[in-house]
N, C-alpha and C positions, 0 to 999 in steps of 0.2 A: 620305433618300428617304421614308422613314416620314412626317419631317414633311411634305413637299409634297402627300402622300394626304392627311392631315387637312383641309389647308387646300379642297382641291378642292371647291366647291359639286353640283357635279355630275360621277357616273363617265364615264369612257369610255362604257362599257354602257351607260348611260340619255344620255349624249348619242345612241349609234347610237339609240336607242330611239325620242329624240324628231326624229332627222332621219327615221328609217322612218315613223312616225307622219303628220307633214307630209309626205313625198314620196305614204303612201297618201289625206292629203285631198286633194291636189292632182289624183293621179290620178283618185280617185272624183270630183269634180268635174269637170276636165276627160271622165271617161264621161258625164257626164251630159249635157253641155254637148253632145258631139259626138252621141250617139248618141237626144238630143231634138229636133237641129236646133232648136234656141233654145226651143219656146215652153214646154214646161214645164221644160227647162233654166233659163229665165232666173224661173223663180217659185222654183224649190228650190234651186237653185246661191248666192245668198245667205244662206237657211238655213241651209246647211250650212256655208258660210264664216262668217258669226258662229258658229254651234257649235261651228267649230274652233278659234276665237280665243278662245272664252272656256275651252275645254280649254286652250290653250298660255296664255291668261293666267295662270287657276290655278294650273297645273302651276310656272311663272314663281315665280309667288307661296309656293306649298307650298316651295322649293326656297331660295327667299329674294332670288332674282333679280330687282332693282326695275326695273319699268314705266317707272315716274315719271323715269327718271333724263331727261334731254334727246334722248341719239343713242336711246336704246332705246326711247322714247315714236316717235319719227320712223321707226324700221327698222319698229315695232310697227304702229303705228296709220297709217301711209302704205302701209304693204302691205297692210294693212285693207283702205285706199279705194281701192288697185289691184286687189282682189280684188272687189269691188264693178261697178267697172264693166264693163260683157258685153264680152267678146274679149278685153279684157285679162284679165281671172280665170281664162283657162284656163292664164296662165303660172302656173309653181313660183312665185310669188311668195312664199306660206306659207313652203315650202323653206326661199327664199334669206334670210327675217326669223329665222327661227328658229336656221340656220347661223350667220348674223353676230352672232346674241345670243349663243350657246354661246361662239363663237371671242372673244368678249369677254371673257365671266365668267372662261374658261379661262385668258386673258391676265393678267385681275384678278386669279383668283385665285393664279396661277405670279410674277406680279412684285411685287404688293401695290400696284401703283397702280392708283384708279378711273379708268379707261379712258372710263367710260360719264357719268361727272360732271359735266366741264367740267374737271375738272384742278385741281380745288383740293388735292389734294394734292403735296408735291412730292417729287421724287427725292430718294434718300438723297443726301448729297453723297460728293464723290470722295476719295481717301484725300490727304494731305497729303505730299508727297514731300520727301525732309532731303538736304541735300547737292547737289552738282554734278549735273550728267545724265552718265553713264559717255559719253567719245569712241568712238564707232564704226568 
């Protein structure tokens, strides 16, 4: 048990940390959005969506969590540009990128395969079994 703490990139606690984080930019955003009725919603509400993406970039980065990888660049930077466009941006979108990247690493880090790659690496293989199969 010991060893599967070390291995963990990121705790429980600072996963809740960083889905509280995203669900408070979303919110703050969608208040701004709702309670501007668009016009200065839609001049600050991108602001604040790239500030929030280059905090969860960094934080990504500090933590050792690659961007770069294929699914995590697309969960990453596609929820960017859904965040970008007005009415979509007021979905969780932040939320739901930032969810799927934890539930990855946490994967990666619990099985030891890169999940987020492309799969070049491969499964350990299965044990080698001697003798008959027991009659049932």
């Amino acid at each position: 048990m010991a060893e599967a703490a070390k291995k963990q990139r990121v705790s429980v606690a600072e996963m809740g940390l960083m889905i509280a984080v995203a669900i408070v930019f979303d919110l703050i955003d969608l208040a701004i959005d709702l309670l501007s009725l668009g016009t200065v919603g839609a001049i600050i509400s991108p602001f604040l969506t790239v500030f929030a993406y280059l905090i969860f970039g960094f934080w990504f980065l500090y933590k050792g969590i690659p961007i770069g990888t294929p699914k995590n660049f697309i969960a990453f930077n596609g929820s960017l540009l859904i965040e970008l466009i007005p009415y979509l941006g007021d979905l969780p979108v932040l939320t739901g990128a930032v969810v799927r990247i934890l539930i990855m690493v946490r994967l990666e880090d619990t099985t030891g395969l890169p999940l987020g790659s492309g799969g070049d690496k491969k499964p350990p293989p299965l044990p080698k079994t001697t003798g008959r199969p027991s009659p049932s």
